[in-house]
N, C-alpha and C positions, 0 to 999 in steps of 0.2 A: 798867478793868473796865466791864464793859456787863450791865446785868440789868434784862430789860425781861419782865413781868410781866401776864397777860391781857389781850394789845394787840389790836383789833378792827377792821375797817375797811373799810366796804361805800359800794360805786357803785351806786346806785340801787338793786335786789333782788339784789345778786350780793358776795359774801363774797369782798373780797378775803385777808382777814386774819380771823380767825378766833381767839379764845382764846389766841395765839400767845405762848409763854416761851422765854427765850433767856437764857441765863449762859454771857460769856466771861471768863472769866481774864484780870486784867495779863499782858501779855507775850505773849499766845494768838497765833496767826495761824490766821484763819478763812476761809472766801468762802460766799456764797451763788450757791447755783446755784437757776435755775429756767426757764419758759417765759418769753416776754413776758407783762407783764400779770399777774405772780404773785403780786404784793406787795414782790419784793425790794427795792427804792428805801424805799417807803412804809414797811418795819420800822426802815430806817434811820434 
């Protein structure tokens, strides 16, 4: 299980991550999708 709860996270004045909550399920199969540069790695 993964539950990751008001996660934030800025480079210099620019939000990469924001408030961000995330609950996956044992067993789930997920992906992130996004631009580069969006946060995906960093929620990881």
């Amino acid at each position: 299980m993964i539950d990751i709860k008001n996660v934030s996270k800025r480079i210099d004045d620019r939000y990469i991550l924001k408030n961000i909550n995330l609950h996956v399920d044992k067993g789930s199969i997920f992906g992130i999708i996004g631009e580069n540069g969006a946060g995906k790695t960093a929620i990881l």
